[in-house]
ZADO-1210 file (C-alpha; in nm, 4 decimals, padded with zeros to 6 digits):
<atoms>
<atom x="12.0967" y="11.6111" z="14.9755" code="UNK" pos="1"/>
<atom x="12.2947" y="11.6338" z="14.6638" code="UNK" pos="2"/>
<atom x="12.3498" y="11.2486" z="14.6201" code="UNK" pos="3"/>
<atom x="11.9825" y="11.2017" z="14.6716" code="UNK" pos="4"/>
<atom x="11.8921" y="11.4066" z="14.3784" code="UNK" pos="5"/>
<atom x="12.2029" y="11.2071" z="14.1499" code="UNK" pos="6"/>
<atom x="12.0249" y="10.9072" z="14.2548" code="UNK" pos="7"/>
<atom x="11.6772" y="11.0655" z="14.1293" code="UNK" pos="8"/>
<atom x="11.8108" y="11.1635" z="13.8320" code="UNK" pos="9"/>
<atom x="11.9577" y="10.8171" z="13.7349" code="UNK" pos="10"/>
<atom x="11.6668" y="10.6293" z="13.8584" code="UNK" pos="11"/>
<atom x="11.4482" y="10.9338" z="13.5659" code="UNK" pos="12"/>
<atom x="11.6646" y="10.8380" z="13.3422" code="UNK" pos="13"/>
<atom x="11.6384" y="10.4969" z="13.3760" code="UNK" pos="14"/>
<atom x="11.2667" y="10.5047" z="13.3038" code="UNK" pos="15"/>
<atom x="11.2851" y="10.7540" z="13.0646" code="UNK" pos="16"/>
<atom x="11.5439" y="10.4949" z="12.8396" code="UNK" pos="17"/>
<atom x="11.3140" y="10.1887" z="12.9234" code="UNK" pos="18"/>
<atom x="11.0425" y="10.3834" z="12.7936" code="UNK" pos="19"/>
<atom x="11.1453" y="10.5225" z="12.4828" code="UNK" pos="20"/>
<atom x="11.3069" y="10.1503" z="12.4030" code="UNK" pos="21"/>
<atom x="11.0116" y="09.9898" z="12.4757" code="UNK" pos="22"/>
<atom x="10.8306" y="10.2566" z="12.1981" code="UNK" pos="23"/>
<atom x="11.1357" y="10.2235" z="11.9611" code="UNK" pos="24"/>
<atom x="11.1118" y="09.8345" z="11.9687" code="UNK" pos="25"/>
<atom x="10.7249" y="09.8795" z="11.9409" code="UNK" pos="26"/>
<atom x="10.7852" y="10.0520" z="11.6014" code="UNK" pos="27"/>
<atom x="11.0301" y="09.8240" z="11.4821" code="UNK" pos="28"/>
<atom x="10.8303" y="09.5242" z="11.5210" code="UNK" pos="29"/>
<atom x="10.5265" y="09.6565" z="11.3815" code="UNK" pos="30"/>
<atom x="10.7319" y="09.7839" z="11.0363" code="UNK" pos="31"/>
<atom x="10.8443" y="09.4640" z="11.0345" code="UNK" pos="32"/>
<atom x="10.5622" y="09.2376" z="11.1068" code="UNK" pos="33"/>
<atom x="10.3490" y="09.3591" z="10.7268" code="UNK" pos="34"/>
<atom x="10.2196" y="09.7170" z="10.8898" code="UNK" pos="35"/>
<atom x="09.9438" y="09.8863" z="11.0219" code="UNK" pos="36"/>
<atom x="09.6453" y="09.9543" z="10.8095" code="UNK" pos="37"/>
<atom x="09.3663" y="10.2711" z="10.8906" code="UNK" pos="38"/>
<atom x="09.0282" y="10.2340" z="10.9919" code="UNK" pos="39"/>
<atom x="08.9535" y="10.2770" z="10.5545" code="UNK" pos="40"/>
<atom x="09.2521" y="10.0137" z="10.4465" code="UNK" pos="41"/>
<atom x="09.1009" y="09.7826" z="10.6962" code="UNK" pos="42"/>
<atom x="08.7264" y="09.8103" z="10.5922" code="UNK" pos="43"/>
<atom x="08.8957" y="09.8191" z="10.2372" code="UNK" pos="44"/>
<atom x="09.0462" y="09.4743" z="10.2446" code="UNK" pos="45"/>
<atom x="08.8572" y="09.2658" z="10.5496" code="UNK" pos="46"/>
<atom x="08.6223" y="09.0671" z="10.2911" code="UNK" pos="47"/>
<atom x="08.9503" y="08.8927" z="10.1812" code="UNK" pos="48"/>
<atom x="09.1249" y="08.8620" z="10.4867" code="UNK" pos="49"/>
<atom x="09.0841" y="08.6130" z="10.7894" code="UNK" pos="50"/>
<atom x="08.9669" y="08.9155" z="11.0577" code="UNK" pos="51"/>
<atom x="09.1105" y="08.8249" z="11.4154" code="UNK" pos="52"/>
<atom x="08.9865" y="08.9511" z="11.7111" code="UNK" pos="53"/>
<atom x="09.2778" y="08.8917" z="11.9793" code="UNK" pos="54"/>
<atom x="09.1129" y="09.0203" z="12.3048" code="UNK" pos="55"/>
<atom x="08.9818" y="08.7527" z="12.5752" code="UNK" pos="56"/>
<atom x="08.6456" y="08.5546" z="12.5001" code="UNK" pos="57"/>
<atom x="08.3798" y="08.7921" z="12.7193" code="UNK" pos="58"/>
<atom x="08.5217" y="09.1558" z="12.4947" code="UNK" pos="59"/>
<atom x="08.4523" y="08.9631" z="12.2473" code="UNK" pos="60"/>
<atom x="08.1123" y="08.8358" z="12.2908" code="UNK" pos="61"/>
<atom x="07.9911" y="09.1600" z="12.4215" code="UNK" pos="62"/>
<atom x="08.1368" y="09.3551" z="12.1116" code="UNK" pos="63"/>
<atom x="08.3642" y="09.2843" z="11.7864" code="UNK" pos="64"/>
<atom x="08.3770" y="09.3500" z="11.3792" code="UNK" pos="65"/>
<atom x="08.1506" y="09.1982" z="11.2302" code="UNK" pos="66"/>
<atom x="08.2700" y="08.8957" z="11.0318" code="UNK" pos="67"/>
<atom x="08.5865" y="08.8437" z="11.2958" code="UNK" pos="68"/>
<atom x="08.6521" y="08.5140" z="11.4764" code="UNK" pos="69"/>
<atom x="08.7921" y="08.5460" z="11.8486" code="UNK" pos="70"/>
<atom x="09.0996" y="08.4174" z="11.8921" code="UNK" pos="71"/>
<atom x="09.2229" y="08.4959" z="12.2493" code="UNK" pos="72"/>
<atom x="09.5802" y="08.6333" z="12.3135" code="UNK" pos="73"/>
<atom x="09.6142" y="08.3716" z="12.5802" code="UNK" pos="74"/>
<atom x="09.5301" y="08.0820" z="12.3341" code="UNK" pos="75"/>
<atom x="09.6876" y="08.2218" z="12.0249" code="UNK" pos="76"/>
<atom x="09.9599" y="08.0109" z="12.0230" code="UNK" pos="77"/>
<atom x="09.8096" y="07.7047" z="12.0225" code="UNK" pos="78"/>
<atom x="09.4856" y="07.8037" z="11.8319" code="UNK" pos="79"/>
<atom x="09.6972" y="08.0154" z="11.5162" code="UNK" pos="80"/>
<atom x="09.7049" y="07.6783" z="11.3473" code="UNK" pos="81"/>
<atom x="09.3793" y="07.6924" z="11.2453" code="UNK" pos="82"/>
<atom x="09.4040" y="08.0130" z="11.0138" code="UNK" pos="83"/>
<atom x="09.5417" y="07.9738" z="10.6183" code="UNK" pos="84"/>
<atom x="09.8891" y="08.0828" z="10.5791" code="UNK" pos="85"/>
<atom x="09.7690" y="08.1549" z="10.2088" code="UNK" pos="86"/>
<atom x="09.4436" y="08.4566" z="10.2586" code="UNK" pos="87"/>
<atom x="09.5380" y="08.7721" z="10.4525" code="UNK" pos="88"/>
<atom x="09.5608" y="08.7968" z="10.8362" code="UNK" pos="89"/>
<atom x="09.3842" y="09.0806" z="11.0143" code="UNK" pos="90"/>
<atom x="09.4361" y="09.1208" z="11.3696" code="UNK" pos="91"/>
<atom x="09.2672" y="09.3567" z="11.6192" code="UNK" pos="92"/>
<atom x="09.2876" y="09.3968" z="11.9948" code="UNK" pos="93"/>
<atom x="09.2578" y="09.6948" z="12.2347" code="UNK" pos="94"/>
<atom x="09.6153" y="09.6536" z="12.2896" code="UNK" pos="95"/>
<atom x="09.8745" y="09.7135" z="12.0344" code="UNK" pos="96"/>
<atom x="10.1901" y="09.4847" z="12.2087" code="UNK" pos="97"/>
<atom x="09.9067" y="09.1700" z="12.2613" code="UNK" pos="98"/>
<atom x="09.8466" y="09.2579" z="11.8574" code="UNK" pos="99"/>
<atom x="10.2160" y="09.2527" z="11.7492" code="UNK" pos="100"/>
<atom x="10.3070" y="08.9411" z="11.9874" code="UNK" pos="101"/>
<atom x="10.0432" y="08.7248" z="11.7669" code="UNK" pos="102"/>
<atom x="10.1670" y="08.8988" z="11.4385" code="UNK" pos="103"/>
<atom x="10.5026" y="08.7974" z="11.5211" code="UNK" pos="104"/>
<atom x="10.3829" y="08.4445" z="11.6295" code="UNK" pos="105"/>
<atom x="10.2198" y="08.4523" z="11.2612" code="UNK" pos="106"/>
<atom x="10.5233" y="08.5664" z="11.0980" code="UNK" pos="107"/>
<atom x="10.7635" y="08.2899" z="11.2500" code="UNK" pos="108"/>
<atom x="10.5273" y="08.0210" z="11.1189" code="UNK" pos="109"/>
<atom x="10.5621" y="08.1866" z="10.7741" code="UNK" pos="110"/>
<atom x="10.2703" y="08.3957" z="10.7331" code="UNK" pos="111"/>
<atom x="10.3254" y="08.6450" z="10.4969" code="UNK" pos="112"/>
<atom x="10.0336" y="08.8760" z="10.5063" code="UNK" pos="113"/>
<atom x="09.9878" y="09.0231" z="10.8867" code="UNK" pos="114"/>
<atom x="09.8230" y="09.3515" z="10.9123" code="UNK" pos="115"/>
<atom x="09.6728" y="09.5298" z="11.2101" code="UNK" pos="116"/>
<atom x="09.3988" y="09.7556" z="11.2768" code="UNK" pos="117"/>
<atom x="09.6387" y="10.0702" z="11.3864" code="UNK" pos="118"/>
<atom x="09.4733" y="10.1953" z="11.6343" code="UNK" pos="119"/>
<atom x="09.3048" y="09.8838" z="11.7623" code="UNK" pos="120"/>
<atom x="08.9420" y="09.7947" z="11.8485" code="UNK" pos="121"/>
<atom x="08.8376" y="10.1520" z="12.0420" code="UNK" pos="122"/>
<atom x="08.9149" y="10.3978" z="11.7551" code="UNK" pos="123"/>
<atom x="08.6948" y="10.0914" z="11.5047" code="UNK" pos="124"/>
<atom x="08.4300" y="10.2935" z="11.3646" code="UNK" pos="125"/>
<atom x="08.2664" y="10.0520" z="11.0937" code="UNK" pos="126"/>
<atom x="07.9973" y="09.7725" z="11.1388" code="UNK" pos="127"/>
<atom x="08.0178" y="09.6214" z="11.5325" code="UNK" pos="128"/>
<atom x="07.8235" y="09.2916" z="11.5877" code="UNK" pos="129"/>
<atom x="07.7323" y="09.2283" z="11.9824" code="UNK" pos="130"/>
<atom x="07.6297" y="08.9049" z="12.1166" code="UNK" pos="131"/>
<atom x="07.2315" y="08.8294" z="12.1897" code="UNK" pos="132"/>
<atom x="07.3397" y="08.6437" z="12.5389" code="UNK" pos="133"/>
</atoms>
């Protein structure tokens, strides 16, 4: 009975160290990728930036900022090409990891100015523009 529980308590511990590196490296990457920015510093400086909505095409069209373009996580590397290195970036998603992946994407193709909505698209609570269809 014993070794069962030393087994338990490695395979806890496990987790509990994939976990917590997995929120450290989370952190990391997001100090490094140009930061997060509040609901405020995002309303503050969208009408200069190039707003990015990351989630897939139907979120999108049922629901985004108003004045973002939809760029989908599973097209952003292909489809970054077509934002200026030169004006902010603002991404959004409901997930921060699909957020910081296409920061970091950004970043290695020397994009300076990557910010992202901190909390992501469920905490927005400024102007929402919904599709007609």
């Amino acid at each position: 009975m014993s070794s069962f529980l030393i087994v338990l308590d490695v395979i806890l511990g496990v987790i509990l160290l994939t976990m917590l590196g997995f929120w450290a490296y989370t952190r990391i990457q997001s100090k490094r990728l140009g930061g997060s920015l509040t609901n405020e510093e995002f309303r503050a400086g969208m009408h200069k930036a190039q707003i990015i909505d990351v989630r897939e095409a139907d979120s999108f069209k049922r629901e985004h900022i108003d004045g973002a373009r939809n760029i989908p996580y599973t097209m952003f590397k292909y489809q970054f090409k077509e934002l200026r290195p030169d004006l902010p970036v603002y991404l959004y998603s409901d997930s921060l990891t699909m957020t910081l992946r296409c920061a970091n994407i950004l970043h290695k193709n020397n994009f300076s100015k990557v910010f992202y909505l901190k909390d992501g698209y469920s905490q927005w609570d400024g102007r929402k523009k919904s599709s007609k269809n």
